[in-house]
C-alpha positions in Angstrom: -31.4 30.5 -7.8 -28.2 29.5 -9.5 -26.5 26.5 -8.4 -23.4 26.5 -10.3 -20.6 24.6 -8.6 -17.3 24.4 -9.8 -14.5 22.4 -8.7 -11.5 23.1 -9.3 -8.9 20.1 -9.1 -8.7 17.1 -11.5 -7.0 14.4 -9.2 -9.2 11.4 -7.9 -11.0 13.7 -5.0 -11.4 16.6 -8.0 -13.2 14.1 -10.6 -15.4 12.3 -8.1 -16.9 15.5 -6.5 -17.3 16.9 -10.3 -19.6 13.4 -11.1 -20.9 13.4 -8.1 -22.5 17.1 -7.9 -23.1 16.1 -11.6 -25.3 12.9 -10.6 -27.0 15.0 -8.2 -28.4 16.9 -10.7 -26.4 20.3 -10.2 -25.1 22.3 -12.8 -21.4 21.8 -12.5 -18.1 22.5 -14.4 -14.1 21.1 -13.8 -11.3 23.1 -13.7 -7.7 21.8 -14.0 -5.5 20.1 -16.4 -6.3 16.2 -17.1 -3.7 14.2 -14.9 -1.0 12.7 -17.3 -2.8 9.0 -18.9 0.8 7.1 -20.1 0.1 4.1 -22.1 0.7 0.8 -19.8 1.6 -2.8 -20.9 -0.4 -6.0 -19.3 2.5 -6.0 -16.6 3.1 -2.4 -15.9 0.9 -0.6 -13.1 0.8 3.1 -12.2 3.7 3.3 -9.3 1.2 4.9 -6.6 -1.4 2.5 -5.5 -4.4 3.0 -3.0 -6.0 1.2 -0.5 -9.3 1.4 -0.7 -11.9 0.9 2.3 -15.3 -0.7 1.7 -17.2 3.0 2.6 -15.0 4.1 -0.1 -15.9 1.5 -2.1 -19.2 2.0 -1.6 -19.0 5.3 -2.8 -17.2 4.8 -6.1 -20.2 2.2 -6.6 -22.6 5.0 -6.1 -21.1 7.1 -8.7 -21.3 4.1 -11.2 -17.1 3.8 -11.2 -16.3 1.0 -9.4 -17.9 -1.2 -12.0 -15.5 0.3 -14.7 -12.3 -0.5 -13.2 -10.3 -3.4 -14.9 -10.9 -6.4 -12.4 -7.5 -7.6 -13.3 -5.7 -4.9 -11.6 -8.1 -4.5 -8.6 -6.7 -7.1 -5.8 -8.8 -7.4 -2.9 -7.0 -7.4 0.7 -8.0 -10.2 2.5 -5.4 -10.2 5.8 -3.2 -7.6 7.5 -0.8 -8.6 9.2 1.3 -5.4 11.6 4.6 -6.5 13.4 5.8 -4.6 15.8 10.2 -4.2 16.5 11.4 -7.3 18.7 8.5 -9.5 17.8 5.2 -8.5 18.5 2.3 -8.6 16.3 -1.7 -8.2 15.0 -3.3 -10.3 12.4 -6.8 -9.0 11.2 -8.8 -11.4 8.9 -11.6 -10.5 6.8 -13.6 -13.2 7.9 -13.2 -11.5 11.9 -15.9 -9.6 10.8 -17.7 -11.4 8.4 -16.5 -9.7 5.4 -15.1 -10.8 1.9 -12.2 -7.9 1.9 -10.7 -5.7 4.1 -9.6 -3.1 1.7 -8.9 -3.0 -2.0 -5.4 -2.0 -3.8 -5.8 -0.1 -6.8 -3.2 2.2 -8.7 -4.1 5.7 -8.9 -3.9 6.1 -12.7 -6.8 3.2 -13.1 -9.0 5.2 -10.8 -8.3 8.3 -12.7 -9.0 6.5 -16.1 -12.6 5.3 -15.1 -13.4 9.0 -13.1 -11.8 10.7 -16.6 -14.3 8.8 -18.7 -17.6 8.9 -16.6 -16.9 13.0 -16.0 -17.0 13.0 -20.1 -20.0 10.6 -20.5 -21.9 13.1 -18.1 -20.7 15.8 -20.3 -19.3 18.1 -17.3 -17.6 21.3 -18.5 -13.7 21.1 -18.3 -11.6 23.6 -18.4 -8.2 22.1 -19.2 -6.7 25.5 -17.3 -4.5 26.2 -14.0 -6.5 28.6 -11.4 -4.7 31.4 -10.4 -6.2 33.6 -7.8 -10.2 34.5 -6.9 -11.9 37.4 -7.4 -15.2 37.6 -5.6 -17.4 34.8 -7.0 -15.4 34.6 -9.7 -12.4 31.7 -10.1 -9.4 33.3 -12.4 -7.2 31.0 -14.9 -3.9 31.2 -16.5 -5.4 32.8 -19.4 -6.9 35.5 -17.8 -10.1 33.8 -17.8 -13.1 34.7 -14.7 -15.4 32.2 -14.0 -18.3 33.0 -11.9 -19.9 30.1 -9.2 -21.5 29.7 -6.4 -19.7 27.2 -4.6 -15.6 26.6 -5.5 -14.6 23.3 -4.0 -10.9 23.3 -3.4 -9.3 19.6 -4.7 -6.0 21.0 -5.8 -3.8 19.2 -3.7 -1.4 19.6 -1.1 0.1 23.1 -2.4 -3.8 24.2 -2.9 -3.9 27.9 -4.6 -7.8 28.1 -3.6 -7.0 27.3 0.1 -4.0 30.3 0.1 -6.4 32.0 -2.4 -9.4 32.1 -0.1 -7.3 32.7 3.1 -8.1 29.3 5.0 -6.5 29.0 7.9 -3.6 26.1 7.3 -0.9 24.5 9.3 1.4 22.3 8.3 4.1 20.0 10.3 6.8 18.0 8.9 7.7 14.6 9.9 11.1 14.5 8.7 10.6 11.7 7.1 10.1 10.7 2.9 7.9 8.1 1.6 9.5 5.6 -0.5 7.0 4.4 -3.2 7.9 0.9 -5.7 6.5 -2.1 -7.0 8.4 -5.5 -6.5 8.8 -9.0 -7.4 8.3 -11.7 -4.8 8.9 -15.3 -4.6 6.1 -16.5 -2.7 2.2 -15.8 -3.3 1.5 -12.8 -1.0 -2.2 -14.6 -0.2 -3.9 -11.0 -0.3 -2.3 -10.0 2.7 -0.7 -6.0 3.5 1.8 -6.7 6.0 3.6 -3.8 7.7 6.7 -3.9 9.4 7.2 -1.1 12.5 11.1 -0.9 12.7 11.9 2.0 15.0 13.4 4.7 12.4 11.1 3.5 9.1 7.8 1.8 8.9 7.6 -0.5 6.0 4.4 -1.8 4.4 3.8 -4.1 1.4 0.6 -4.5 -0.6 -0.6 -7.1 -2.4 -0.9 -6.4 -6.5 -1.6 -8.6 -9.5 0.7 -11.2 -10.5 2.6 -10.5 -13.5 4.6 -12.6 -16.1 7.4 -12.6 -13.8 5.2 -13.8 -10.9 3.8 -12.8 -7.6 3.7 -9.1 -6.6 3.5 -6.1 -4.3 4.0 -2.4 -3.8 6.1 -1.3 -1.5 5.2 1.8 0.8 8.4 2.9 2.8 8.5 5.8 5.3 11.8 6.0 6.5 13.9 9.3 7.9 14.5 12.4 5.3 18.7 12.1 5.2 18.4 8.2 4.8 15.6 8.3 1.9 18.0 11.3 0.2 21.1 8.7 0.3 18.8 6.0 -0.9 17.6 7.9 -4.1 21.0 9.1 -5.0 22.2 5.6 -5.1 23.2 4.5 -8.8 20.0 2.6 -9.9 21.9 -0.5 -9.7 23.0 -0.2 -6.1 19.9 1.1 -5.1 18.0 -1.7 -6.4 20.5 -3.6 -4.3 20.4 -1.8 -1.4 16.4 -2.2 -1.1 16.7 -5.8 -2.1 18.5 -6.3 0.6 17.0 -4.1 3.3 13.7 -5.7 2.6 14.9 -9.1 2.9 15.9 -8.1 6.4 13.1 -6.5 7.7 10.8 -9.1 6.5 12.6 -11.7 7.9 12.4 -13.5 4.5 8.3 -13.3 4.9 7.4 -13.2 1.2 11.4 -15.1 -0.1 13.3 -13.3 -2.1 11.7 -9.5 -3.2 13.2 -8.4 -6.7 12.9 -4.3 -7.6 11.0 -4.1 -10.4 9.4 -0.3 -11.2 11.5 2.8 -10.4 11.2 4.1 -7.4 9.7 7.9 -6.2 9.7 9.7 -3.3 7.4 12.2 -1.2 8.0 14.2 2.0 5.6 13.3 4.7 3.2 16.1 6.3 0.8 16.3 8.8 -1.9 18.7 8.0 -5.1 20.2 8.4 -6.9 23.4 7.9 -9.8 25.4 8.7 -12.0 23.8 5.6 -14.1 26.4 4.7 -14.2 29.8 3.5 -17.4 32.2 2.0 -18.0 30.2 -1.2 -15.4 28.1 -0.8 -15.0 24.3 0.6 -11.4 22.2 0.6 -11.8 18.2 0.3 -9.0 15.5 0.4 -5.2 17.2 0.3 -6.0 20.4 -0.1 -7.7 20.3 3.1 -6.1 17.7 5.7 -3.0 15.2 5.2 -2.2 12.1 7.5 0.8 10.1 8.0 0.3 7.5 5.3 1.1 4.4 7.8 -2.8 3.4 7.9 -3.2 4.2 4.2 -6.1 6.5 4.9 -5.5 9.2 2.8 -7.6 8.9 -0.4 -10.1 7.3 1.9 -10.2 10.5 4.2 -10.9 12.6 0.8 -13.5 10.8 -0.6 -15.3 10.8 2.9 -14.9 14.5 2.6 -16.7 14.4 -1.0 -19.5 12.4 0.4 -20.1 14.5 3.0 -19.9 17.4 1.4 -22.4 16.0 -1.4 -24.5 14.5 1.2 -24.4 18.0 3.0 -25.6 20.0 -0.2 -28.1 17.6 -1.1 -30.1 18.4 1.8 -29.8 21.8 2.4 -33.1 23.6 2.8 -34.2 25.1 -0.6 -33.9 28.4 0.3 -30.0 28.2 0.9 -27.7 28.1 -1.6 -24.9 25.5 -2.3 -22.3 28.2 -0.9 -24.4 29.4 2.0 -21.7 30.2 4.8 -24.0 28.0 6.9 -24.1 25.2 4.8 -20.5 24.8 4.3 -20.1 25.1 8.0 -22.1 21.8 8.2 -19.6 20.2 6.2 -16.7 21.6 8.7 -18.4 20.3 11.7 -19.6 17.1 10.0 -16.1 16.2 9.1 -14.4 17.7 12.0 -14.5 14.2 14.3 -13.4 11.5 11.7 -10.3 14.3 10.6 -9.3 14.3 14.3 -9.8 10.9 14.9 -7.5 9.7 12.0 -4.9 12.3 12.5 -4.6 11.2 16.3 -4.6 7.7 15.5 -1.7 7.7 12.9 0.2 10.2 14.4 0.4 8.8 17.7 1.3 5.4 16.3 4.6 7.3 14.7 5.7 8.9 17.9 4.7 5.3 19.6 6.8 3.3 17.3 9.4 6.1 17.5 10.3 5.9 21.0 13.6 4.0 21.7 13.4 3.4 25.0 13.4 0.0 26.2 10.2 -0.1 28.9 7.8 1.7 26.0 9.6 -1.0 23.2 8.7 -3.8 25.6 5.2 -2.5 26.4 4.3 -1.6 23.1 4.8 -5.0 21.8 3.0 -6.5 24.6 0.0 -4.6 24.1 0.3 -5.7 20.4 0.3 -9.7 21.6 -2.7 -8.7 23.7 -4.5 -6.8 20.7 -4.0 -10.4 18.7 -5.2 -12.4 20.9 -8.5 -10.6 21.4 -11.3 -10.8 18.8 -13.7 -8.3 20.0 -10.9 -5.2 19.8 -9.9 -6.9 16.4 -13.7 -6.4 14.8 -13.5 -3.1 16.7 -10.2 -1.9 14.4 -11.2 -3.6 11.0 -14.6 -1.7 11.7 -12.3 1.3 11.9 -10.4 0.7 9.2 -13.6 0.0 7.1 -14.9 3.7 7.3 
């Protein structure tokens, strides 16, 4: 029986499932155009940056990646600290349940770099082509190309062709809201801690990074309201260096001293999505199948779950199914039906939470926060959470 599995996608979900079908002794091939690899000084990072849980982490040590990644740019998360809008606030340490790190911050293009070169040390066939369309069993390219498989897993991103090419079911809601994504220059040491600031129209949150010549620093994560984000980027870069300067000073309250812009900033509408997974054949992982709002920073983590599941899932299927048996793949659906919902409830209703103006659900919601702090069982309960 053939096992061919081909994946088509060459993102950080795309290249992991690739190895990791690899590893697992299938016969597997790549299909997508290499992400972009720009040439990087000591002091400049890759302006999207992850937080990585320890299951993640786990799993990237599985695949024999984790050990690859340049130590220097990998800072480990020790403390996070959430404020809610007229003073409340939850501080979760590592050591609450006995563990070195929460989470890990790493940039996007170093994961890509170390996926990139274990996919060529396993000598996985690439295709360095755009998928167009399907045709039975059969994956068609840009060049007119038809490759057969048995399995096509979907990890082309947000805008997947093989989810709209395989007729998965999809829905999609905006938030209204843009992400606002830059690194920064701070005057005090940021300790390893993520700190998130809940503001009523924008949730800010800054991540620890490596220091750099210039000293301490952090990457800012902004999610702010669609119109305000527009002003924002057509500001002069001048004035909207200013203007963020500025902004974060306030909403910090001064927490990490003066914050000086220091990368250009980008910007991303915000969706909530999910879809129906599966198709005959076909399987959807990380973007191309579900997206959250990214104020826990469980997005990547959320796709690789879906790659170990799905691997895990394959693995052990009986012998006599094959890796796109419809009920096989339907194992994956269910199996990753709970932690989707879970997540998507959780950050979703923590956005309309925070969103509410009203003065008895401002005051309550900040109370409860006070009580969250001040209770050490419901803190190991959320850093278990947060863990995977």
């Amino acid at each position: 029986m053939s096992n061919e599995i081909l994946v088509c996608g060459s993102g950080i979900a795309g290249l992991a499932m690739a190895l990791g079908v690899a590893r697992r002794g299938f016969r597997a091939a790549l299909l997508g155009p290499p992400p972009p690899r720009p040439v990087l000084g000591a002091d400049d990072y890759h302006p999207r940056v992850y937080a990585i849980s320890p299951a993640s982490r786990r799993f990237l040590e599985d695949l024999g990646v984790w050990q690859m990644l340049d130590a220097r740019r990998v800072t480990p998360v020790e403390t996070m600290e959430v404020h809610g809008d007229t003073g409340g606030r939850v501080v979760l340490h590592a050591w609450q349940a006995t563990q070195h790190s929460l989470a890990w911050i790493i940039e996007s293009g170093e994961m890509e770099r170390v996926l990139q070169q274990a996919v060529q040390v396993y000598g996985l066939r690439w295709d360095h082509e755009k998928f167009t369309h399907l045709e039975g069993r059969n994956a068609c390219t840009e060049s007119g190309r038809r490759l057969p498989f048995d399995l096509l897993v979907g990890a082309d991103g947000a805008r997947s062709p093989v989810r709209k090419s395989a007729g998965i079911f999809h829905h999609s809601r905006p938030y209204g809201d843009t992400g606002v994504v830059a690194h920064f220059d701070a005057e005090l040491p940021h300790q390893n801690a993520a700190m998130q600031w809940f503001t009523g129209d924008s949730i800010l949150a800054l991540l620890p990074m490596p220091d750099t010549a210039d000293g301490h620093q952090v990457s800012m994560v902004w999610s702010l309201p669609e119109r305000a984000a527009a002003e924002l980027m057509a500001l002069e870069p001048p004035a909207r260096a200013g203007f963020l300067e500025a902004r974060l000073a306030a909403t910090t309250g001064g927490r990490l001293g003066r914050l000086g812009l220091r990368s250009t900033p980008f910007a991303f509408p915000l969706f909530l999505e999910r879809s129906g997974m599966v198709a005959p054949g076909v399987a959807l992982v990380s973007d191309a199948a579900h997206r959250v709002h990214p104020l826990a920073g469980q997005g990547l983590n959320l796709g690789l779950g879906d790659v170990r599941t799905l691997l895990r899932i394959l693995a052990d299927r009986e012998s006599y199914r094959g890796v796109g048996d419809e009920r096989v793949l339907n194992r994956y659906r269910r199996a990753r039906a709970q932690p989707l919902l879970a997540m998507s409830v959780a950050t979703d209703g923590l956005h309309r939470l925070f969103a509410v103006q009203a003065t008895p659900v401002v005051a309550l919601r900040n109370l409860g926060m006070q009580a969250v702090d001040r209770l050490p069982a419901i803190k190991r309960f959320l850093i278990g959470g947060a863990a995977g």
